[in-house]
GUKESE-291698 format. One line per 5 residues: for each residue z, x, y of C-alpha. Coordinates in pm, whole numbers, plus 50000, padded with zeros to 5 digits. Example, Ala and Ser with C-alpha at 12.3 -4.5 7.8 and 13.67 -1.06 7.14 Angstrom:
# GUKESE-291698
50780 51230 49550  50714 51367 49894 $
//
This chain:
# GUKESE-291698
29366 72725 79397  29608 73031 79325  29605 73350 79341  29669 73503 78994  29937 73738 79051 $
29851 73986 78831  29632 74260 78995  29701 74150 79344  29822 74341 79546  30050 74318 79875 $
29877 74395 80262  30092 74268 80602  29867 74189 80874  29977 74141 81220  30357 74078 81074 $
30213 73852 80824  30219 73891 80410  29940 73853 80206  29805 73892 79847  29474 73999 79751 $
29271 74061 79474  28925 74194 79374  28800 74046 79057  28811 74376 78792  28526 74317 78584 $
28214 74163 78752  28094 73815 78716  27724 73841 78508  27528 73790 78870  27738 74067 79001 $
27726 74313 78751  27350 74269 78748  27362 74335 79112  27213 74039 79213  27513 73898 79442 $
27741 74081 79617  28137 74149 79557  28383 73933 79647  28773 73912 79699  29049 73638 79746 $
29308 73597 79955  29647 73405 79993  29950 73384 80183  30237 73554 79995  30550 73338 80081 $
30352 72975 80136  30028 72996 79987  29766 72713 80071  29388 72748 80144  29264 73078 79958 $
29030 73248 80166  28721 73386 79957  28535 73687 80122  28192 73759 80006  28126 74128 80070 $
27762 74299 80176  27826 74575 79854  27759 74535 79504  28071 74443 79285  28224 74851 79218 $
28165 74784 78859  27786 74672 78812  27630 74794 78548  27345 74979 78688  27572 75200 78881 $
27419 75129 79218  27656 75270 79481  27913 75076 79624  28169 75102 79869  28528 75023 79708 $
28716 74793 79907  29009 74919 80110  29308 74790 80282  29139 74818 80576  28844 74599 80528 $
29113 74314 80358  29296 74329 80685  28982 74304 80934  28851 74039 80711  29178 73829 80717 $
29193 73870 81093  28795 73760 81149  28918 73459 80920  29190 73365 81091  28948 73371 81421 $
28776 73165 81241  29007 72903 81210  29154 73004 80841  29476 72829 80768  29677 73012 80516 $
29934 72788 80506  29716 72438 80451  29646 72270 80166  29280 72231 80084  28987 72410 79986 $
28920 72770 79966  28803 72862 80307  28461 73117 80225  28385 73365 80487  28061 73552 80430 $
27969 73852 80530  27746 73912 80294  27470 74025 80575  27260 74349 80483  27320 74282 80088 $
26987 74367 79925  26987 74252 79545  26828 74416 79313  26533 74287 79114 $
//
């Protein structure tokens, strides 16, 4: 699975390029704030196994304007290094590898 290259945009972590990308408009379980934001990542020269991070804030966009944290650079680049703990392999073919850290999400009702 690719990363669309359209809206992605460009971090380097630990001498290492990467695209990411936060879906701009919310899927209908996010924007009803009943699942929490997610982004994708790829390697930008070779890219193999996305890596799918499932946040613990609602999607920016929801439509009930619940406060959410946007998500920064920052947060990309700790989550890509927790991944790669994790044994994430960029590079590999295969499956998106999801890493949640999706605890403390409260959805709405």
């Amino acid at each position: 699975m690719a990363l669309v290259r359209k809206g992605s945009r460009r971090i380097v972590v630990d001498g290492t390029a990467y695209r990411w990308r936060l879906r701009g408009r919310p899927t209908y379980f996010q924007g009803m704030t009943w699942s929490p934001c997610t982004f994708a990542v790829e390697h930008a020269d070779t890219p193999g196994m996305t890596l799918v991070v499932t946040t613990n804030q609602p999607h920016p966009s929801n439509w009930f304007g619940r406060e959410a944290t946007p998500v920064l650079p920052f947060d990309v680049a700790q989550a890509i290094q927790l991944a790669l703990r994790e044994c994430w392999a960029p590079t590999a073919s295969g499956s998106p590898f999801y890493f949640d850290q999706s605890d403390g999400f409260a959805p709405s009702n």
